[in-house]
C-alpha positions in Angstrom: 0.0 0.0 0.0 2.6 2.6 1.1 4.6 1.7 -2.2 1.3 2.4 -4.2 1.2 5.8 -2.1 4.7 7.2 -2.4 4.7 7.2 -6.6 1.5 9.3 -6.1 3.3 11.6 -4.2 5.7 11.8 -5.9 3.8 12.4 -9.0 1.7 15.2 -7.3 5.0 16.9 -6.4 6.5 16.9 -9.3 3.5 18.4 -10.8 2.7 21.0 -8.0 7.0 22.3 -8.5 6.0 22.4 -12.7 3.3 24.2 -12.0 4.9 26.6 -9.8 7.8 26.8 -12.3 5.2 28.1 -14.7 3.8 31.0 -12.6 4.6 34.1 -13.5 6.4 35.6 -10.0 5.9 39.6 -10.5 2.3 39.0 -11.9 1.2 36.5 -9.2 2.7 38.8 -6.7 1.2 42.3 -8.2 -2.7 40.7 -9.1 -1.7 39.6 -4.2 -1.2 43.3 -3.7 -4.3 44.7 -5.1 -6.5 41.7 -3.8 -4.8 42.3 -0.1 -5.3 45.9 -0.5 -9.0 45.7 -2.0 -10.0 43.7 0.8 -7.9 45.7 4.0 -8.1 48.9 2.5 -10.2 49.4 -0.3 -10.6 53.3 0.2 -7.2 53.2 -0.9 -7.0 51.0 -4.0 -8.3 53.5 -6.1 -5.1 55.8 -5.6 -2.9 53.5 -5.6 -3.9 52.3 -8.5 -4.1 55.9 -10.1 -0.9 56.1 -8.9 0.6 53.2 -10.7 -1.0 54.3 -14.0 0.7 57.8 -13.9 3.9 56.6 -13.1 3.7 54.2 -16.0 2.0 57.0 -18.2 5.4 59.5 -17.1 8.1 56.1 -18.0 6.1 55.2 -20.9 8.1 56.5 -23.6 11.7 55.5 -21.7 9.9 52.2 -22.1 9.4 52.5 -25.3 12.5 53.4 -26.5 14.2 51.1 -24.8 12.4 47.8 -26.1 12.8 49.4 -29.4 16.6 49.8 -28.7 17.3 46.3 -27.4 15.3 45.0 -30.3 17.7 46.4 -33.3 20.7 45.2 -31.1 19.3 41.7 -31.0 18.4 42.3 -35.1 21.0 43.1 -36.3 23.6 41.4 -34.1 25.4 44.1 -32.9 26.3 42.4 -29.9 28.6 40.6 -32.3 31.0 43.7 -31.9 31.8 43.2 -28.4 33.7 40.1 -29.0 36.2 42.1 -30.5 36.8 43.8 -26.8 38.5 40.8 -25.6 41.4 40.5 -27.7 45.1 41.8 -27.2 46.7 43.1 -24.4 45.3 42.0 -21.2 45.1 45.5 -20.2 43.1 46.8 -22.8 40.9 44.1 -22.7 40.0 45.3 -19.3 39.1 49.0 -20.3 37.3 47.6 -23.0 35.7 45.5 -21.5 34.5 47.8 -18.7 33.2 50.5 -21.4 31.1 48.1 -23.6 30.0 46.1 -20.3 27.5 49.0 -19.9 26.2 48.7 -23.5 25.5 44.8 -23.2 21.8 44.5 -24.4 21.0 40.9 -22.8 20.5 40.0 -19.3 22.3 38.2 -16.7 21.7 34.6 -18.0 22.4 35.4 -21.4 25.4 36.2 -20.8 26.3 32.8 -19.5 26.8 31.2 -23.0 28.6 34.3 -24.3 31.5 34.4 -20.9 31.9 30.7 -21.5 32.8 31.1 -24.8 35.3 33.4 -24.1 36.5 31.7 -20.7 36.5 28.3 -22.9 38.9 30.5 -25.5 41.6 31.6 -23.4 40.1 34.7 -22.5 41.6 36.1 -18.6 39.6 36.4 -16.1 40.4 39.7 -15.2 38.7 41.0 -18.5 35.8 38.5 -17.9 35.3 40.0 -14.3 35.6 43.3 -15.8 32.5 42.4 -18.2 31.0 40.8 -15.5 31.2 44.0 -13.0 29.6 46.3 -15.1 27.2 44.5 -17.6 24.4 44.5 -14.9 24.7 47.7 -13.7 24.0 50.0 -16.6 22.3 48.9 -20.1 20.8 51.7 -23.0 17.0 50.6 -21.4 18.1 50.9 -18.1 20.3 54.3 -18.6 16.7 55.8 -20.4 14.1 54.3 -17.5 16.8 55.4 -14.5 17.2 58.9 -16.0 13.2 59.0 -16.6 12.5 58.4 -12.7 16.0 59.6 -10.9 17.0 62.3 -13.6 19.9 62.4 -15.9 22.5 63.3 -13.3 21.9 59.9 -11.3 21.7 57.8 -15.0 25.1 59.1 -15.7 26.5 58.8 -12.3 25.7 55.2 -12.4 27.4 54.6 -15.8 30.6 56.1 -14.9 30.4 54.3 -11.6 29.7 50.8 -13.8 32.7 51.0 -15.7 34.5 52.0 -12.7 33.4 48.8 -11.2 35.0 47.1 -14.4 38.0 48.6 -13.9 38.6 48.0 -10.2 37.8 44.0 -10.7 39.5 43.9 -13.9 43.0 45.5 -12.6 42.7 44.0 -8.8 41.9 40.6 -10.6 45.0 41.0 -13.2 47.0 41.6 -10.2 46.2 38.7 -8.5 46.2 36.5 -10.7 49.7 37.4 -11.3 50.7 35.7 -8.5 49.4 31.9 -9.9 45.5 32.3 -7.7 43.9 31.5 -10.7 45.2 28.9 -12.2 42.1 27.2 -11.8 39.2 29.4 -11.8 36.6 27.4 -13.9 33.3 25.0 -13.0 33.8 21.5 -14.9 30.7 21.6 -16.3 29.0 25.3 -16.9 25.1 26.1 -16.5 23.2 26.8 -19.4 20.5 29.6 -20.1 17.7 29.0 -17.5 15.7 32.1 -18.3 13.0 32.8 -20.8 14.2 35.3 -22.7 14.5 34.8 -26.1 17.7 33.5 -27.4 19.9 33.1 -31.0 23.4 32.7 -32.3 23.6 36.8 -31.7 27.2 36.7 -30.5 28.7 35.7 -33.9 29.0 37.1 -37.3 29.0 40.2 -38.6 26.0 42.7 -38.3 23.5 43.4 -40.3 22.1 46.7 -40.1 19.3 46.9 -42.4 18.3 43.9 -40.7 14.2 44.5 -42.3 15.6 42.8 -45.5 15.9 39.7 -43.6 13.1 37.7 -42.6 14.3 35.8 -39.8 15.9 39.1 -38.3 12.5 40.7 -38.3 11.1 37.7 -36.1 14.0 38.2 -34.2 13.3 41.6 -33.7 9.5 41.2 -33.2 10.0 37.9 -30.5 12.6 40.5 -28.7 10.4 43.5 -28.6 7.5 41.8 -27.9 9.3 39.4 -24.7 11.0 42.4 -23.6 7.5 44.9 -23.4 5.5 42.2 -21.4 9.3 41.5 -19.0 9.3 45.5 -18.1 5.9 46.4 -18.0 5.1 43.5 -15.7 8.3 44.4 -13.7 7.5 48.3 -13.5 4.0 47.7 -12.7 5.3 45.5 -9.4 7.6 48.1 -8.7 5.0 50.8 -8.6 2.6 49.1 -6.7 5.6 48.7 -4.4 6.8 52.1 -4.5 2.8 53.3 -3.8 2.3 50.9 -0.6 6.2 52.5 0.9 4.5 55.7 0.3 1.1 55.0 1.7 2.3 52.8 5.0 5.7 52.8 5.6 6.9 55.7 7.6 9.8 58.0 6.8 11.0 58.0 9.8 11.8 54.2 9.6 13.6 55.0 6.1 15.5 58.0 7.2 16.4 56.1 10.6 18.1 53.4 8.7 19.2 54.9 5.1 18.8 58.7 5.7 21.7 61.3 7.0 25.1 62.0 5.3 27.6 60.0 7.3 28.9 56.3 6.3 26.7 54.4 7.8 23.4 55.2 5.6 25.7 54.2 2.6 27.2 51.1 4.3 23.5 49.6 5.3 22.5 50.7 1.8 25.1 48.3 0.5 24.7 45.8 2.5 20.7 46.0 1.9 20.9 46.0 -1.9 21.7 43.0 -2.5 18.7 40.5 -0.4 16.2 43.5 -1.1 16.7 43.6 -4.9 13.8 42.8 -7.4 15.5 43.8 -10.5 17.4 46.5 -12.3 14.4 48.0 -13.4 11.7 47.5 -10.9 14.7 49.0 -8.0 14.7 52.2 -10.1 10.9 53.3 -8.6 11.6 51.8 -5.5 14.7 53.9 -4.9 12.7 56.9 -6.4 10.1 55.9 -3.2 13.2 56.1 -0.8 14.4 58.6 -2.1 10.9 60.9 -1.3 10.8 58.9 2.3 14.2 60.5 3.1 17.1 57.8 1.8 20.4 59.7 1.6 21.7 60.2 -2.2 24.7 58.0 -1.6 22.5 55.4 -0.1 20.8 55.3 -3.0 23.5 55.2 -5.1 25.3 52.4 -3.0 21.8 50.0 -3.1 21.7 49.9 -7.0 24.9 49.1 -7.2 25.5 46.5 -5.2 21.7 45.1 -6.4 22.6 45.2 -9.6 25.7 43.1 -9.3 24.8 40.9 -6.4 21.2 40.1 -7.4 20.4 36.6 -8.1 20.5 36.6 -11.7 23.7 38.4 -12.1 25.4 36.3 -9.3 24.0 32.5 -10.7 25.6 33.8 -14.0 28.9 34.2 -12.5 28.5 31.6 -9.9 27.6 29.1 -13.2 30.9 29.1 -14.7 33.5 29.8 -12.1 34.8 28.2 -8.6 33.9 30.0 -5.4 37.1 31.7 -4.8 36.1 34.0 -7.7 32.5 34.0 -7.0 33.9 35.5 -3.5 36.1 38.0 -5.5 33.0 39.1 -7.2 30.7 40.1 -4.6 34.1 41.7 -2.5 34.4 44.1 -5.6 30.3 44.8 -5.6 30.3 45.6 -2.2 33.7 47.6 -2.0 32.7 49.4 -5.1 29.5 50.5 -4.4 30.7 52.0 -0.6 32.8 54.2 -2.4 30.9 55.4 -5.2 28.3 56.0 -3.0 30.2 57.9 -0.5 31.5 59.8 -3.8 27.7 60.5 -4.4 27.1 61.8 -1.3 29.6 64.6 -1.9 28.5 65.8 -5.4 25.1 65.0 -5.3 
């Protein structure tokens, strides 16, 4: 009997983890905020609500215009070009790498296939971690929706303060690896894409700009634009609703208590919060906006994207994917380091 019982269980569980696999988190989570707040508050839904349809109405275009953007790169397979970063001298291949890092337009897992390529080609890991510093930090889309909500001073802050990143991982790596540490720095067997995002042989080949000649590189830019509208509206409509309940219930004293004030400590816990209280690069942006309005000092703020954007789970599993833990370790040292002191830097010329 219990052997008849146990398959069955096993059969439902597997089934119940499927069907969880398929749920769509931010949806599920948004569609549990306005039933909670329709049932304990419903004076306030309608405001809320109000509130997330303006704020979406004011980032609309930045939206826009950055699906559009990350659409042409996938078309055309301009992401092609920053292959050519990583060859000749290791030192170049750093600064390169840190510039285009910022420009990469695919997220966190898709940049699994294209590091191991390079890793499996001889690559160093110093350029790699220089790549790997600042790609999550700053994209095109995210530089347009971050200036839309935090202003163009903040969106360029941040993309100096990404390459910076590159360059302090990339030389500190290239250092010590000079002394033999990473010899050995690679998984045997490399994760592969785990995400949903559509995916191609985009890091090859030369581009093709007038990619609407091309049949399969308008389905390619169609299955991007269309994936990547439903992946940040979804996400910015969570992060509204997010950014409306901070406003409505949480007290600014709470916020300024823990992340307000100009000394090092707002910026150290702002660090050290990023990371566990990151959704994603996009959705933080309204969320910081939020803090910002319930008294969060500027380098605090400054400090929390940061270290979110590098230490978040998608851009740490890519990282942690491919290499052993002594470099994973190196990784989050350089987030963390990097984001105290551009956030301290912040505070002073914000």
């Amino acid at each position: 009997m219990q052997e008849r019982v146990m398959p069955r269980v096993d059969r439902l569980t597997t089934l119940a983890w499927s069907l969880w696999g398929r749920i769509d988190k931010p949806s599920l989570v948004g569609i549990l905020i306005v039933l909670l707040a329709a049932v304990l508050v419903p004076s306030d839904l309608g405001p809320i609500l109000a509130f997330v349809l303006q704020a979406l109405a004011k980032t609309g275009i930045f939206i826009f215009c950055a699906v559009f953007l990350i659409a042409g790169l996938k078309a055309t397979s301009a992401e092609s070009i920053l292959a050519r970063s990583f060859q000749g001298n290791e030192l170049r291949m750093i600064v390169l790498a840190s510039l285009v890092g910022g420009l990469a337009p695919f997220c966190s897992c898709e940049v699994i296939p294209f590091i191991a390529a390079l890793l499996a080609a001889g690559t160093p890991i110093s350029a790699v971690m220089a790549f790997w510093l600042s790609s999550p930090v700053m994209d095109p889309p995210m530089f347009m929706i971050t200036a839309g909500a935090l202003g163009l001073d903040f969106a360029v802050a941040k993309t100096v303060a990404a390459v910076g990143f590159g360059l302090l991982g990339g030389v500190g790596t290239m250092m010590i690896g000079q002394t033999g540490a990473f010899s050995s720095s690679l998984r045997d067997s490399p994760l592969g894409n785990s995400c949903a995002c559509p995916s191609g042989d985009t890091f090859s080949g030369r581009p093709v700009w007038r990619f609407w000649s091309h049949q399969e590189r308008r389905i390619v830019f169609r299955d991007t634009f269309l994936w990547n509208s439903v992946f940040l509206l979804k996400w910015m409509t969570l992060a509204y609703l997010l950014e409306a309940i901070m406003i409505w219930y949480v007290p600014a004293e709470v916020i300024v208590g823990v992340l307000g004030g100009d000394g090092i400590w707002p910026i150290l816990a702002g660090a050290v919060i990023g990371g566990p209280a990151y959704l994603n690069g996009y959705a933080a942006v309204p969320l910081v906006a939020g803090m910002l309005e319930q008294g969060m000092s500027p380098g605090a703020s400054m400090a929390f994207v940061l270290a979110g954007s590098v230490t978040c789970i998608p851009a740490a599993v890519a990282v942690w994917a491919l290499v052993k833990p002594k470099v994973f370790g190196l990784y989050i040292g350089y987030a963390i380091v990097g984001s105290i002191i551009a956030g301290i830097l912040w505070n002073l010329v914000a």
